[in-house]
C-alpha positions as CSV (number, residue, x, y, z in Angstrom):
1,X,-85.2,-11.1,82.3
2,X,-84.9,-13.9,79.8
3,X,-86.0,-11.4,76.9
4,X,-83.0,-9.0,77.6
5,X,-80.7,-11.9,78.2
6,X,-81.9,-12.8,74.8
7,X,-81.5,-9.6,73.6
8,X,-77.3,-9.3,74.8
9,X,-77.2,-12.6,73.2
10,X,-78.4,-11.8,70.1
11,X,-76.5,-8.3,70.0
12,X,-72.7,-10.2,71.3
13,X,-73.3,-13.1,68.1
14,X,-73.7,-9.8,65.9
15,X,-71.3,-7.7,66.9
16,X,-69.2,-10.5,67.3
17,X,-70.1,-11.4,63.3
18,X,-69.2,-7.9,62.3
19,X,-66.2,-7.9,64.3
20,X,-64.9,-10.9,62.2
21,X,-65.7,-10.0,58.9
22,X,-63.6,-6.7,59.5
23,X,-61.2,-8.6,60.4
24,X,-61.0,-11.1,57.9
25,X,-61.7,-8.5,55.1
26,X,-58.7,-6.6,56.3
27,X,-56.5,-9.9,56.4
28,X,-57.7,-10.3,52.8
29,X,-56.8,-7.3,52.0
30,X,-53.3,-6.9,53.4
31,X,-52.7,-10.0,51.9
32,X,-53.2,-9.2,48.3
33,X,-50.9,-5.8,49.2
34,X,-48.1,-8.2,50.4
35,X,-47.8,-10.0,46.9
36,X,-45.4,-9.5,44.7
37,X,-45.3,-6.5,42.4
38,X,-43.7,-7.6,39.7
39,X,-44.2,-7.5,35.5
40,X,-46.1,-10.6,34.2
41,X,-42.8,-12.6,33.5
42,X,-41.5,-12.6,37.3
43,X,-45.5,-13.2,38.2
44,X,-45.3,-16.4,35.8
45,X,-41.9,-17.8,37.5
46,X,-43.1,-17.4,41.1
47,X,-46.4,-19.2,40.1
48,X,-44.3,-21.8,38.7
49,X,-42.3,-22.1,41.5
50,X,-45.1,-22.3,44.3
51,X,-46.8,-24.3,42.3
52,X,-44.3,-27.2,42.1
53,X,-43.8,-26.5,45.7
54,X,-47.3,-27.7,46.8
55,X,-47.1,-30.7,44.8
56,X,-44.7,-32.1,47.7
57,X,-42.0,-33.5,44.6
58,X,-38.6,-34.8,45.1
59,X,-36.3,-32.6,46.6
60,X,-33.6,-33.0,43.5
61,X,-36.5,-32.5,41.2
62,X,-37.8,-29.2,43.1
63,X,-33.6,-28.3,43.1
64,X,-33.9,-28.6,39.3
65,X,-36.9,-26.9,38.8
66,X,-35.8,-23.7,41.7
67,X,-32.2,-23.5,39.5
68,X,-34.5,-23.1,35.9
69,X,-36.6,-20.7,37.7
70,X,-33.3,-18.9,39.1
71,X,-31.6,-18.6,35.4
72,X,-34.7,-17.4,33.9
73,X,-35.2,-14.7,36.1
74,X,-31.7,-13.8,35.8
75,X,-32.0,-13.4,32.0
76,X,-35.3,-11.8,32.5
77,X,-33.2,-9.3,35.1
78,X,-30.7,-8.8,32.3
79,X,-33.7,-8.0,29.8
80,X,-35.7,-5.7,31.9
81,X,-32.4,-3.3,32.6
82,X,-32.7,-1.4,29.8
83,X,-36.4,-0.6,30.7
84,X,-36.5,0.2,34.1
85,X,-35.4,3.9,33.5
86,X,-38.6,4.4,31.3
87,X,-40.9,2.2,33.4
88,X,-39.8,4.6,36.4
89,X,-40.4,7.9,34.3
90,X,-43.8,6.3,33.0
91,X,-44.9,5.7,36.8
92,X,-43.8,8.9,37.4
93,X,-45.7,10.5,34.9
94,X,-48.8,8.8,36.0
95,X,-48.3,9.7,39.5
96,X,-48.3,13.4,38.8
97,X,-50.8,13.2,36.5
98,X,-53.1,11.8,39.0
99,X,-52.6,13.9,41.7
100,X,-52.8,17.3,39.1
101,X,-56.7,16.8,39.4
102,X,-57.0,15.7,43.2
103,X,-58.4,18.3,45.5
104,X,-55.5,18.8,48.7
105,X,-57.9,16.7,51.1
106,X,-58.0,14.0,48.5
107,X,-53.8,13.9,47.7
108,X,-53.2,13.3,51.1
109,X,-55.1,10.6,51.4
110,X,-53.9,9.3,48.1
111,X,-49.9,10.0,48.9
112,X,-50.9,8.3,53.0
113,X,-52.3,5.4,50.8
114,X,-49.3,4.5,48.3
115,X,-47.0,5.4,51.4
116,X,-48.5,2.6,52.9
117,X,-48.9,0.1,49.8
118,X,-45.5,1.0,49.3
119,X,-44.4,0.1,52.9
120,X,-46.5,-3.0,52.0
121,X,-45.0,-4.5,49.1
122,X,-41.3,-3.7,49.2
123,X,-41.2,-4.3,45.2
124,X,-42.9,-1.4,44.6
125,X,-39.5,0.1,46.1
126,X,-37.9,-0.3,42.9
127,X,-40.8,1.3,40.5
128,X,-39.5,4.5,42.2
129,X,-35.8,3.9,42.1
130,X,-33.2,5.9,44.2
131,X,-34.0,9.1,45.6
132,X,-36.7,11.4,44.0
133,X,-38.0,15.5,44.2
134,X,-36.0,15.5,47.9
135,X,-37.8,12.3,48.8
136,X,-36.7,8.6,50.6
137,X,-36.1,6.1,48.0
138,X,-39.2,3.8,47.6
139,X,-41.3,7.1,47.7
140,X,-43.4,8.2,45.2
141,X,-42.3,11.6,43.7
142,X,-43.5,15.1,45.5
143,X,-45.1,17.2,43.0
């Protein structure tokens, strides 16, 4: 009796190890997904930015800092305009070009996967633009 009690024990702490480590590994996961999908530039402000927020500063120094970070990404908006047409056709290109040389098992699970890294991180939204091949906008091109 103590042997199989010993034995439930033993199985319930495993299982219960495994159980957790899914878990957490999916939480991990998800997590990277959610951040931003931005070019290196945006990437740099919105490090800067939660940065100085953890160092618990003064409010009107973390006002001054939020308003630099708010004009720079507002030139860096006015800079990127001219290259988010070709930044959309590159990704585009890509796109098709990977899923030429997929076999039809493996682009559904490909288009199920960036359908869901795109309902994920709501920047990647704009890669695609407006509405593309007949699909929503934020999808990734049909082929």
């Amino acid at each position: 009796m103590k042997q199989a009690r010993l034995i439930v024990a033993a199985a319930l702490l495993y299982f219960t190890g495994v159980s957790t480590g899914v878990v957490g590994l999916r939480m991990v996961v998800q997590r990277r997904m959610s951040g931003p999908a931005l070019p290196g530039p945006w990437q740099q402000l919105d490090l800067i930015r939660r940065t100085t927020r953890g160092m618990n500063l003064p409010e009107a120094e973390q006002v001054r800092i939020d308003a630099l970070v708010r004009e720079s990404q507002r030139h860096l908006r006015k800079l990127w305009e001219p290259l988010l047409p070709v930044a959309r056709a590159e990704a585009k290109y890509v796109y098709q070009r990977t899923i030429e040389g997929l076999s039809p098992d493996e682009k559904q699970r490909f288009e199920a996967l960036m359908a869901d890294a795109i309902k994920h991180r709501p920047a990647l939204t704009n890669l695609w633009g407006g509405v593309t091949n007949g699909t929503a906008a934020g999808s990734p091109p049909k082929p």
